[in-house]
DRENFI-661779 format. One record per residue (C-alpha): x, y, z. Coordinates in steps of 0.5 Angstrom, whole numbers, padded with zeros to 4 digits, always signed. Example, Ala and Ser with C-alpha at 12.3 -4.5 7.8 and 13.67 -1.06 7.14 Angstrom:
<atoms>
+0025-0009+0016/+0027-0002+0014/
</atoms>
This chain:
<atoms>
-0242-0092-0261/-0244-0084-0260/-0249-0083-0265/-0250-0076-0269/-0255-0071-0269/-0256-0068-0275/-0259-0061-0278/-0258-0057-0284/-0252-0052-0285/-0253-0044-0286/-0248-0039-0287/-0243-0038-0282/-0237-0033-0280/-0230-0035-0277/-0226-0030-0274/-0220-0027-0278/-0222-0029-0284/-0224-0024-0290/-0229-0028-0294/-0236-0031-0289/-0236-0039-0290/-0243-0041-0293/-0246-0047-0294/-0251-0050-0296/-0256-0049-0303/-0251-0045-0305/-0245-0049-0306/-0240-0046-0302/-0236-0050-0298/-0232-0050-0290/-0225-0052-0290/-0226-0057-0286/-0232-0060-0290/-0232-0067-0293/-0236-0068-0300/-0239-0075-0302/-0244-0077-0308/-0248-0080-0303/-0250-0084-0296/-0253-0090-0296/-0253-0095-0289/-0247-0098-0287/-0243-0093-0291/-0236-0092-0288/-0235-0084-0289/-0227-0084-0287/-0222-0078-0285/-0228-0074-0284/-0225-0068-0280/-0229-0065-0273/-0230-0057-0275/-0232-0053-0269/-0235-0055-0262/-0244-0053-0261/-0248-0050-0255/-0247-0057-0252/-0239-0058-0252/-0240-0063-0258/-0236-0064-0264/-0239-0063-0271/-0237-0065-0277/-0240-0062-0285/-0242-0066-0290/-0244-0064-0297/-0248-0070-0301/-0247-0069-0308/-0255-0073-0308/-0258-0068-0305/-0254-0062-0306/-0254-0060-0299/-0249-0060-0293/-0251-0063-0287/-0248-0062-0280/-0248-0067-0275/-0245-0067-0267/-0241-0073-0264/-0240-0073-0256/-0233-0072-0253/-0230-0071-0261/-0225-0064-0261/-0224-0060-0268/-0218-0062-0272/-0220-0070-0270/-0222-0074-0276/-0227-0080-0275/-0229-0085-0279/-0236-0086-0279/-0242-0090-0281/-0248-0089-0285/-0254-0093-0280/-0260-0090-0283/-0261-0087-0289/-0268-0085-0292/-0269-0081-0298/-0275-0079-0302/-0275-0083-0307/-0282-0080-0311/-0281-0073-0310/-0275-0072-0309/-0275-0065-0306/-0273-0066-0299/-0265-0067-0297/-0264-0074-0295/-0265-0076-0287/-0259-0080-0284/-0257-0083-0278/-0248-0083-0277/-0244-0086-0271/-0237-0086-0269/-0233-0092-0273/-0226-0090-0271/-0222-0085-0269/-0217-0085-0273/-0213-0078-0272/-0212-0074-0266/-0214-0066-0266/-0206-0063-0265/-0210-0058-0259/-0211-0065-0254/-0208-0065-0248/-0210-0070-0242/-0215-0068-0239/-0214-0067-0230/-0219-0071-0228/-0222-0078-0227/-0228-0077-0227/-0227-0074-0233/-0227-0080-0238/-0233-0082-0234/-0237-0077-0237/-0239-0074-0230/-0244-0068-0233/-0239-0062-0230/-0234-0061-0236/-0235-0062-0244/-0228-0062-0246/-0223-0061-0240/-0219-0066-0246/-0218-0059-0251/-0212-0053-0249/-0215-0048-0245/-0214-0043-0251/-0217-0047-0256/-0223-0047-0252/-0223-0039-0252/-0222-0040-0259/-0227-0044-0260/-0232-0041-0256/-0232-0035-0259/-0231-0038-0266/-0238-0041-0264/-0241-0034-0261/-0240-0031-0268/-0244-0037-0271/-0250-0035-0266/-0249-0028-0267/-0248-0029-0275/-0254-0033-0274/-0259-0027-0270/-0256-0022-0275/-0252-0017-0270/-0246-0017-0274/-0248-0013-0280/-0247-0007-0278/-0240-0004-0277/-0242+0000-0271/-0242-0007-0267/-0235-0008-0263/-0234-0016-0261/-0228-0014-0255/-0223-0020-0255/-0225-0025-0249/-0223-0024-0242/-0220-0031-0240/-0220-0035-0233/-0215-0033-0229/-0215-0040-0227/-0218-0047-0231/-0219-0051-0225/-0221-0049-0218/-0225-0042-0220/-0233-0045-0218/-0237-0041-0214/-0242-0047-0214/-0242-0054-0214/-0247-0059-0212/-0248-0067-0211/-0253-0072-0211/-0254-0076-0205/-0256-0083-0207/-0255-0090-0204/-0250-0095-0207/-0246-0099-0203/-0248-0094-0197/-0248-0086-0198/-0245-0083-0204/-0244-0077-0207/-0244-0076-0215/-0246-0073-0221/-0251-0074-0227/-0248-0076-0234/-0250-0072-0240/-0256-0076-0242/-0258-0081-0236/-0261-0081-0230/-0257-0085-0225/-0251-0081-0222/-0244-0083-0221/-0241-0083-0214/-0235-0077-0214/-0230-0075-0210/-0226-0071-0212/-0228-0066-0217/-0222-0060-0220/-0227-0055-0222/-0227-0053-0214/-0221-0051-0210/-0217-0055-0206/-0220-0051-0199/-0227-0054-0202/-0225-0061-0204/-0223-0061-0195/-0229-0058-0194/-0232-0065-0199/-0228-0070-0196/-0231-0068-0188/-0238-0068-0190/-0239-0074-0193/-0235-0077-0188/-0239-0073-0182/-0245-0075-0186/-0244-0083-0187/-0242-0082-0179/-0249-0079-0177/-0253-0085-0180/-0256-0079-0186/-0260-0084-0191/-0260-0081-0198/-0268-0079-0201/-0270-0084-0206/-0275-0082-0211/-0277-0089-0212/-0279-0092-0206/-0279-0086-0202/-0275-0087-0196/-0269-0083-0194/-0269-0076-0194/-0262-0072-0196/-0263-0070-0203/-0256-0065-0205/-0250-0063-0201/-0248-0055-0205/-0241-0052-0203/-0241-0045-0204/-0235-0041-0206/-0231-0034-0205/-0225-0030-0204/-0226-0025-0199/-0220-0021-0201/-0215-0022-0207/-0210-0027-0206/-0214-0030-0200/-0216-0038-0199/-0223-0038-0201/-0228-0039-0196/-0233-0045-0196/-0241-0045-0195/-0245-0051-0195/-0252-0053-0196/-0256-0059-0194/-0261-0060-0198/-0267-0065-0196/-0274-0066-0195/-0278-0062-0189/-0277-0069-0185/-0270-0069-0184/-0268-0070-0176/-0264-0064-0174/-0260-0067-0169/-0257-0071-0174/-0256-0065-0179/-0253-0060-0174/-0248-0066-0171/-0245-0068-0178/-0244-0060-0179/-0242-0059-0173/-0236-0065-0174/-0234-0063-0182/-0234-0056-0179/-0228-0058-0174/-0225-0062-0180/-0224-0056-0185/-0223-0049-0183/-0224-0046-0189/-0232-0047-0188/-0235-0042-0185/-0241-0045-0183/-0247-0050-0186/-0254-0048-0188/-0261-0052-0190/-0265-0052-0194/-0272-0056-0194/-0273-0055-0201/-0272-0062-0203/-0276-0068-0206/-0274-0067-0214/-0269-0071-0216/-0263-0069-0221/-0265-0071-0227/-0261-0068-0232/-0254-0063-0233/-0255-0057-0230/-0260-0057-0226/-0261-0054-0219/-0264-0054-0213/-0269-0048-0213/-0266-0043-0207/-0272-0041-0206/-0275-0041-0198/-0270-0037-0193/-0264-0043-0190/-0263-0045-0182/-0257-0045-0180/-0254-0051-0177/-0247-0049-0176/-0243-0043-0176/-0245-0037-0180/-0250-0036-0186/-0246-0032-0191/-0240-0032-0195/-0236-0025-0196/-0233-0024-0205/-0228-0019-0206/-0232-0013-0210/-0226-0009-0213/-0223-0008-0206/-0229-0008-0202/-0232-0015-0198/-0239-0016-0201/-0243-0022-0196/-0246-0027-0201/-0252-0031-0198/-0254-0038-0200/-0261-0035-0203/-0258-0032-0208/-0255-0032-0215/-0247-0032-0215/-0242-0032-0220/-0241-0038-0223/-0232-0036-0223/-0230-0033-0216/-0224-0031-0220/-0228-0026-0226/-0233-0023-0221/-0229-0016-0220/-0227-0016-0228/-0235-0017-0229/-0237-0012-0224/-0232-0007-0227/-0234-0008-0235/-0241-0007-0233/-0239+0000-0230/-0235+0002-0235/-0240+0000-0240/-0245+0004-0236/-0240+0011-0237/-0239+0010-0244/-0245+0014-0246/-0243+0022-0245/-0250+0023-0243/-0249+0018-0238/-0242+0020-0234/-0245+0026-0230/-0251+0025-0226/-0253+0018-0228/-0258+0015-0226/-0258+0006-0227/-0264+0002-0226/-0260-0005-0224/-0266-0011-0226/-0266-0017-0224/-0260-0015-0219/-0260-0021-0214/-0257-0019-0208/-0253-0013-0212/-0247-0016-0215/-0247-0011-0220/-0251-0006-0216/-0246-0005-0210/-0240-0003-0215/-0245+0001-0219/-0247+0005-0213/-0240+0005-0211/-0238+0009-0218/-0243+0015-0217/-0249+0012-0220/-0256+0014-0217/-0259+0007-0216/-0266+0003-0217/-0265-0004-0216/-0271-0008-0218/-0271-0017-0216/-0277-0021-0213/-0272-0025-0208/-0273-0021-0202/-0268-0025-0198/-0263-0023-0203/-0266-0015-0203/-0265-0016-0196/-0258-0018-0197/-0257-0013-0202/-0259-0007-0197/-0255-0011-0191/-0249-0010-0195/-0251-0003-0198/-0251+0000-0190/-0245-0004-0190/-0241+0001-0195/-0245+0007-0193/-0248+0007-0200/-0256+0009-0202/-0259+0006-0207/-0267+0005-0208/-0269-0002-0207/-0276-0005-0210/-0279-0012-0209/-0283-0015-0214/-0284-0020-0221/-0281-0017-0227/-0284-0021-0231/-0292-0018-0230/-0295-0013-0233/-0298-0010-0228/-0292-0009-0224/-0288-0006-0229/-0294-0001-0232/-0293+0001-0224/-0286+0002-0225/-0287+0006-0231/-0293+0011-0228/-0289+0012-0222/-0283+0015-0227/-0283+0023-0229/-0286+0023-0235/-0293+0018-0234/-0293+0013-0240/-0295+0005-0241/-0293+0000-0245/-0295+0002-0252/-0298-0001-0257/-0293+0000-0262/-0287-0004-0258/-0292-0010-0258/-0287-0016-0262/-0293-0019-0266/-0290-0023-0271/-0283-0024-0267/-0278-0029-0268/-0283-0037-0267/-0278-0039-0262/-0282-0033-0258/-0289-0040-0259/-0284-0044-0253/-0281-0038-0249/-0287-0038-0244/-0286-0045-0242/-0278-0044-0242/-0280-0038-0237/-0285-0042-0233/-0279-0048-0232/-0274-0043-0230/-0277-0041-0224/-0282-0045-0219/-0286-0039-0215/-0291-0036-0217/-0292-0029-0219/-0292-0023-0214/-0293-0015-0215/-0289-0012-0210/-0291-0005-0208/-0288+0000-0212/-0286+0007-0210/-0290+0014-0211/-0284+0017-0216/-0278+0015-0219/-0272+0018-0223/-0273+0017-0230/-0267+0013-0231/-0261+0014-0237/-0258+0006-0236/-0262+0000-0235/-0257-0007-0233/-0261-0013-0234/-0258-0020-0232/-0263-0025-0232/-0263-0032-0232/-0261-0037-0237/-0268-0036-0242/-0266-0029-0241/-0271-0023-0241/-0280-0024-0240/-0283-0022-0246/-0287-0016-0242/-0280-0013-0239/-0277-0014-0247/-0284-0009-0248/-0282-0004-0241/-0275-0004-0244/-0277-0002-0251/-0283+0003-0248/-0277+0006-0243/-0273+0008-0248/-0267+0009-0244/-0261+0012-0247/-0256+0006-0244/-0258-0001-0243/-0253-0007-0241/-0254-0013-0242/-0251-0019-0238/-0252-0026-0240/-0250-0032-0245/-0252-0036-0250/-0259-0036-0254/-0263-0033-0249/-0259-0026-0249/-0258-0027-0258/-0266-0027-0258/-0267-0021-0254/-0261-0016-0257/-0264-0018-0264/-0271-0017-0262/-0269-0009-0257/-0265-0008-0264/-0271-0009-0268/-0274-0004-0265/-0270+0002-0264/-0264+0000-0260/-0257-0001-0263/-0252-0006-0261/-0245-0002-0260/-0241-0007-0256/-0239-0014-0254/-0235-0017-0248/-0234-0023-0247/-0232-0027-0240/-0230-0034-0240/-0234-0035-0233/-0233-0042-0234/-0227-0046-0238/-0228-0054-0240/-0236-0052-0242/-0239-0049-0249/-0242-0043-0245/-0239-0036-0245/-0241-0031-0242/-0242-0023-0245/-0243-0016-0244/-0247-0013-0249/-0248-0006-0249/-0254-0003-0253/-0256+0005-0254/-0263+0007-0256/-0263+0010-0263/-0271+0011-0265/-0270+0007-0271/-0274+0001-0273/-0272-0005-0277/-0279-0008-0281/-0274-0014-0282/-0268-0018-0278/-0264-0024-0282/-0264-0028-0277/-0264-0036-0277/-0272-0039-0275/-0272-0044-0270/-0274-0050-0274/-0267-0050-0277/-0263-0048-0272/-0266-0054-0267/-0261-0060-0267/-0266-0066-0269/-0264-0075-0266/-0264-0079-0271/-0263-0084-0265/
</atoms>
């Protein structure tokens, strides 16, 4: 049985229509929500109808309980809005004595009785056995962008970012193709009758194998197909954390187009432990690159040891990769002009959008009057330029700030390829000092001001600390920093999953730059523009570009301007009730 997950239900917006949905104390129902008298254990609640899809891909289903004059929110894996399930009550606790508090209950999945009409079956067969790659491959790809943008609302009701008529919340650019868009894929090695290659499902430590996968191109799946078979051949063993034997931890597979129409090109990364024989590596690479032609070349990172636990997560990319076959890069078309990608650094997760991305951001950057002549744009967190070169390339004067040196490395490289200048700054964006460094280098000298200090913030700030530390295992460095730079009239900010530092949130606000671009998706970004808005800057406008089909995520584009207004007070949902508690 899938068990459900309960939290409590706050107001929410649906698109297109005129009134918003609010449940809860108020009394006023979604359209999609059962009432019941009551919830007791073993209880049967049947035809109960699936509404929407969370932040995990999972169905949620709205039930209001008479008893407890509340309406309660439960998530069910793998369930699609517009299916209707009976469930059972397996837990049901109620204060008896006081009767303050709303019920406590635990649901799972008695039957599936009616299909949602928007199923189609889904393409791949690992797809039933919950691999970890896609949350609903089972659900038309329009639906999916209808539901995804359906839940974006709901967070951006949620932050408050959609009270002011100023905002505009752009349609969403879709995927040019819903299979065979990854830039990046990555396997477990693990041993299980031999060498095998898999992936983790959603909750569980124990991969299982695979060995075809459609998120990835056909060129990437040959490429796949001639490494585990030159992998099996050279004898590789497959790390193992229990006993400590073994020493092939992943095999990543990198992807691009170099140019519009062109078969992607292949980059693969072995990730091992620091033991592993290198004759044995550069044999296999060398056979799985005479198999495929469309791999460029076979690299190797000694960064291995931790194994792959949980969904998403990767290897940390961090030290400089040897090269064991071919060439260490890819080239991605960047409207028009081939950019080389190294295996250190970021890629877009969809290689069909990465151009559509580039030019939104460029757009995004001209839309400011002040900002079309003479602009000057700070690209934060720029990786190895995949915004920086297409920013350079429309006339902006650049200063690009990262602390990966192999990706600014590969940032200039690609810059002197293209006869394009920019100002390349090495260090941590999120230490004070080095951004203090940064702001006593610009015009007119300032520091981070007392005023832009976010006492009293949003609580799920208590926790971010420790998000931010689990995003990135190196330590924190203060690169050096030049004697004078331009002030600048566009800040672009793309940081990672957790979003932005705390201490770049406060450079942001004491910079009080006229535009500022953020890329990003889901809490992280809501949380730092309902914090920036508090503060002075205005949310003008929203683009979001569906990277990765088949998941929750959404990808956005959110452009802000600095209005000098300060909100004392932002209606927005407190972490404890936004949290999804197991009732498991």
């Amino acid at each position: 049985m899938t068990s459900g997950m309960l939290r409590l239900l706050t107001p929410v917006l649906r698109r297109g229509n005129v009134a918003a949905e609010v449940a809860g104390t108020q009394g006023f129902l979604h359209d999609d929500t059962m009432v019941v008298n009551v919830l007791k254990a073993e209880q049967v609640v049947r035809g109960v109808p699936v509404a929407r899809i969370n932040e995990d891909g999972h169905g949620v289903v709205h039930l209001h309980v008479r008893k407890d004059k509340e309406t309660f929110e439960f998530s069910f894996r793998r369930t699609l809005p517009g299916e209707k399930l009976n469930l059972k009550v397996g837990l049901a606790k109620h204060d008896r004595f006081k009767k303050k508090e709303p019920g406590k209950y635990r649901l799972a999945i008695h039957e599936r009785t009616t299909a949602s009409t928007e199923e189609v079956k889904p393409r791949c067969p690992n797809f039933a056995q919950k691999c970890g790659g896609c949350a609903f491959q089972n659900l038309r790809y329009e639906s999916q962008l209808n539901e995804k943008m359906h839940l974006l609302e709901i967070l951006l009701d949620q932050f408050g970012l959609l009270r002011s008529e100023e905002v505009v919340l752009a349609d969403p650019v879709a995927s040019a193709s819903i299979f065979g868009f990854h830039a990046r894929t990555e396997f477990r090695a693990f041993l299980r009758d031999g060498l095998q290659f898999g992936m983790h499902p959603e909750g569980s430590p124990i991969p299982i194998p695979i060995t075809e996968c459609h998120l990835h191109s056909d060129s990437a799946q040959l490429a796949f197909d001639a490494l585990r078979r030159s992998l099996r051949a050279a004898g590789a063993t497959a790390f193992d954390e229990r006993t400590g034997r073994g020493w092939l931890c992943n095999l990543i597979l990198r992807s691009s187009l170099p140019r519009q129409g062109a078969e992607p090109q292949l980059l693969a990364t072995l990730v091992t432990l620091p033991e592993a024989p290198r004759d044995v590596l550069e044999s296999a690479a060398r056979e799985a690159q005479s198999q495929c032609s469309a791999l460029v070349g076979v690299t190797w990172s000694q960064e291995g040891g931790e194994g792959l636990k949980t969904p998403g997560w990767r290897s940390r990319g961090h030290q400089k990769h040897e090269v064991l076959a071919g060439r260490p890069y890819l080239l991605q078309d960047i409207d028009g002009a081939p950019m080389r990608l190294i295996p250190e650094g970021f890629l877009r997760p969809n290689i069909f959008l990465a151009s559509e991305l580039s030019r939104t951001v460029v757009d995004f950057s001209k839309a400011n009057s002040a900002a079309r002549q003479d602009s000057i744009v700070w690209d934060a967190f720029c990786g190895q330029g995949l915004l920086t070169l297409p920013l350079a390339a429309a006339g902006s004067r650049l200063v690009a700030l990262d602390r990966s040196q192999p990706a600014l490395e590969a940032l200039q490289s690609n810059l002197k390829a293209q006869s394009l200048t920019a100002e390349v700054v090495c260090g941590d964006l999120g230490i004070p000092v080095f951004l203090q460094r940064l702001l006593a280098a610009l015009p007119t000298r300032s520091t981070i001001s007392r005023d832009t200090q976010e006492e009293g913030d949003f609580s799920e700030d208590e926790t971010e600390e420790a998000d931010q530390a689990s995003q990135d295992d190196n330590q924190p460095f203060v690169g050096a920093v030049p004697t004078t730079l331009p002030a600048p009239n566009v800040l672009v900010v793309d940081p990672g999953r957790n979003g932005l530092p705390k201490p770049f949130r406060r450079f942001a606000l004491d910079l009080r730059v006229p535009t500022l671009i953020y890329v990003g998706s889901g809490r992280g970004l809501l949380r730092d523009v309902a914090l920036l808005s508090k503060r002075g800057y205005q949310l003008r406008k929203l683009q979001p570009i569906d990277l990765q089909p088949h998941s929750a995520r959404l990808e956005v584009v959110a452009r802000l301007v600095w209005s000098g207004e300060r909100r004392e007070s932002v209606d927005w949902l407190p972490r404890n009730q936004t949290r999804l508690h197991s009732l498991t």
